[in-house]
N, C-alpha and C positions, 0 to 999 in steps of 0.2 A: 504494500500500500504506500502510495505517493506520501509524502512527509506533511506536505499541506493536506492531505486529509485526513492524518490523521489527529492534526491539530484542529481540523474542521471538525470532524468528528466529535471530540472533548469542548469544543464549544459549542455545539448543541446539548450535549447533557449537561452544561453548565446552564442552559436557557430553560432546561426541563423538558426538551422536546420529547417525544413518548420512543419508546427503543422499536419501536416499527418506522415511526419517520425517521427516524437516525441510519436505522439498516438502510433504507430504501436512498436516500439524499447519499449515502457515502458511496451506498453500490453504483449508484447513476453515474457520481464525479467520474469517481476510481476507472470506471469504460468508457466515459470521454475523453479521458487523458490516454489511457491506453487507444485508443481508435484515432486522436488526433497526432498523438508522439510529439509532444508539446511538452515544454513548463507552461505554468500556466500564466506567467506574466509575458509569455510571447504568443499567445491564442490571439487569435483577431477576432472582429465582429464575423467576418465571410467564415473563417475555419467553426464558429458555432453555427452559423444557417447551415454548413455543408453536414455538421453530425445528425442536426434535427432531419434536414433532409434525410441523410440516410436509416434512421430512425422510422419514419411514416413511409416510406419504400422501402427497401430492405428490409426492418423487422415488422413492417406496419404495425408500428400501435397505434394504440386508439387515440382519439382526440385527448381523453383523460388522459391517459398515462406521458401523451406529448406535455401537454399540461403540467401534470407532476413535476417533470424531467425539468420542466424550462422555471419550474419555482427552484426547484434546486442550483440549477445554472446560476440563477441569478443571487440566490442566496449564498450562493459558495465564492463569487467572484468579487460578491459586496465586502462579506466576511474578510479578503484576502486587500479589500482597501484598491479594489482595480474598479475600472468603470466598462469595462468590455459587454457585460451583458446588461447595463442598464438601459430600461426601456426595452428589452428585446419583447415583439411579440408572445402574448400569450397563445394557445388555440382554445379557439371556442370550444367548450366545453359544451358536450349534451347534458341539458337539466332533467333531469328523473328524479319522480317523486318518492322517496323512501319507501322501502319494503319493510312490511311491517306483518304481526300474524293477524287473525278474528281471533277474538273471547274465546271461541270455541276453538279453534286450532291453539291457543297457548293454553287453555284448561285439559286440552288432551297431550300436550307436550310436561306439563307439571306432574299429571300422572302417569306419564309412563316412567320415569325417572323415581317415584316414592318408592321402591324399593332401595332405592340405596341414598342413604343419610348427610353423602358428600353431594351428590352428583344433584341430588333435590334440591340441596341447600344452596349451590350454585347455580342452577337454573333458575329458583325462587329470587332472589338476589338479585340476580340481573334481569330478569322480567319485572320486577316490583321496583327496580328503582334506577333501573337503565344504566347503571355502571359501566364505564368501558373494559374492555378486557385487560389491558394493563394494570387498573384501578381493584380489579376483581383479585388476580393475583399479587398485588402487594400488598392487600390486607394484612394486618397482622389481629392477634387475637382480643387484644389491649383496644383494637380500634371499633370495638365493638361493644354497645351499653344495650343491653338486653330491654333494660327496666326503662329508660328513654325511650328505646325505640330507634336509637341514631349513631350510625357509624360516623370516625371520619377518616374523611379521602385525601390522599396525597394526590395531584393531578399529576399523569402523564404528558399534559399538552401544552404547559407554559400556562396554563391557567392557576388562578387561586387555589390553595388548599378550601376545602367546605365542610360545614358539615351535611349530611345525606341521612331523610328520616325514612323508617318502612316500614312498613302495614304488619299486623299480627301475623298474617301468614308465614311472613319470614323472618318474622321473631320466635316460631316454632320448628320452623325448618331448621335456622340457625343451632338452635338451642338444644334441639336434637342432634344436627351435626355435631357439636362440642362432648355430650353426652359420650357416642361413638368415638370419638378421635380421641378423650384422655388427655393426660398429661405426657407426650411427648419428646420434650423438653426442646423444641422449635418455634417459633412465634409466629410462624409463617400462619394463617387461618385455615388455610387449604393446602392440603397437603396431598403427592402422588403417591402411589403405592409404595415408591422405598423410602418417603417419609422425605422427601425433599419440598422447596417450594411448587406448587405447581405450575407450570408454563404454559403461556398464553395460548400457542398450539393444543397442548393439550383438551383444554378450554375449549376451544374449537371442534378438536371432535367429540368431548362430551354432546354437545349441543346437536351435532348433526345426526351421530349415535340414535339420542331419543325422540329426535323428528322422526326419523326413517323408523324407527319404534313405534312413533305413535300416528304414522302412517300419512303423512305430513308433504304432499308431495312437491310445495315450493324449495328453495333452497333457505335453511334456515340458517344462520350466522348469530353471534353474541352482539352484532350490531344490530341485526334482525328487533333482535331483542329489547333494544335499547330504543330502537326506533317505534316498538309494540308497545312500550310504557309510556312515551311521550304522547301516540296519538290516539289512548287510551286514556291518559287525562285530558287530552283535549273532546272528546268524546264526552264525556261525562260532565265537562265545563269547567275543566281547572287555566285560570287566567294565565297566559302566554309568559309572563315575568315568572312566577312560580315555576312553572314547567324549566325555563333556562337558568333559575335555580339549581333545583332539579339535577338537570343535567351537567350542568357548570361552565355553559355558554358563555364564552365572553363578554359576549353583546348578542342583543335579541337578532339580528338577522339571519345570526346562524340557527336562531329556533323556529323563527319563523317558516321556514322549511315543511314542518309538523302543519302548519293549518289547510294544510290540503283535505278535502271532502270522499269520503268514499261513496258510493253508490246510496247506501242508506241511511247518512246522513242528509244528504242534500234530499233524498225523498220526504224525507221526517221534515225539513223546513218547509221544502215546497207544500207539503200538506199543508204546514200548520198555516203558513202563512194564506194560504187563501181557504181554510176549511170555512169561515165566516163570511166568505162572500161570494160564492156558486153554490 
């Protein structure tokens, strides 16, 4: 690894950036530089159009992931005190509404998973209170008050630490998990079979494990998840500020996201709104 990334690198986790954007921003640099055979203080504007170029031809990625690639570029060149990629276009990004489950698809993903006292307690968790998968697995056991109701969260994203409240459901899942796990002598809250922290991946095929269990035929994800908690309070009428609470949105734009209408919402309004006058 180039010397400048890996100083780029320690300056993201000094920022708190979450260790999936850190992997993803260093791997981008690291085969820019290899593909260009450059330092990076003799890159030009033309030698980056020609990687993006080969990028969207040669690997064709998608709009998004040009996207990604060209926030890195630009983050990495800034970082380094160079002006080469400021101002570089971004690519339009496709907007898509979040995937999220029905009531009825996550009450049949909660029970498939009650057999086992970890794997419930994590999917309770992050369906009742949207955590990201990073936030899930740093828990520690200390970060958890039963009798409140409220853990707290170290953020993955550069955002504020917070504190994060949740429903009884998952102050029984919880309580039962700890029940089962003992004293250990680990802080980690979640723990993998040989008793280490559990990792994010892991986490990930927990989740798709009891989809496909509970017969679940979209693709389910911990973000899935995250994004089922949000437009499940907004569903029920929990105020948009709260929700990015909640979640630990910087700023409401990034939650605004969530007030999209599904099918039987917007029927329920169109009722009501004209049931008194036809």
């Amino acid at each position: 690894m180039h010397e400048t990334v890996e100083s780029y690198r320690n300056h993201l986790e000094e920022l708190g950036r979450s260790p999936n954007t850190i992997r993803q921003y260093t791997w981008h640099i690291q085969r820019m530089l290899d593909y260009l055979g450059k330092e990076p203080e003799a890159i030009t504007r033309e030698d980056l159009s020609r990687y993006r170029h080969h990028l969207s031809t040669d690997n064709d990625y998608s709009k998004n992931s040009q996207y990604m690639v060209t926030m890195a570029i630009q983050n990495y060149f800034a970082y380094l005190g160079l002006e080469t990629a400021a101002g570089l276009p971004r690519p339009q990004r496709r907007k898509s509404l979040p995937k999220y489950l029905t009531e009825a698809e996550a009450h049949r993903l909660l029970m498939a998973c009650e057999h086992d006292p970890r794997d419930h307690a994590i999917i309770t968790l992050m369906a009742y209170t949207g955590l990201r998968v990073s936030e899930v697995t740093g828990l520690d056991c200390e970060d958890i008050n039963l009798g409140e109701r409220t853990l707290g969260v170290v953020s993955g994203k550069g955002d504020k630490d917070r504190m994060v409240v949740f429903a009884q459901p998952t102050a029984v899942a919880l309580r039962r998990w700890l029940e089962a796990r003992g004293d250990v002598g680990h802080n980690a809250l979640f723990l993998n079979r040989s008793g280490s922290r559990i990792t994010p991946r892991s986490l990930q095929r927990i989740v798709r494990k009891y989809a496909d269990d509970a017969g679940i035929r979209k693709t389910v994800t911990p973000h899935v998840l995250r994004h089922t908690m949000a437009t499940t309070l907004l569903r029920h009428g929990a105020d948009i500020r709260i929700i990015q609470q909640l979640l630990g949105h910087s700023t409401i734009a990034t939650t605004q996201i969530y007030t999209h209408v599904d099918d039987a919402m917007l029927r329920t309004a169109y009722d009501k709104a004209f049931s008194d006058e036809y």
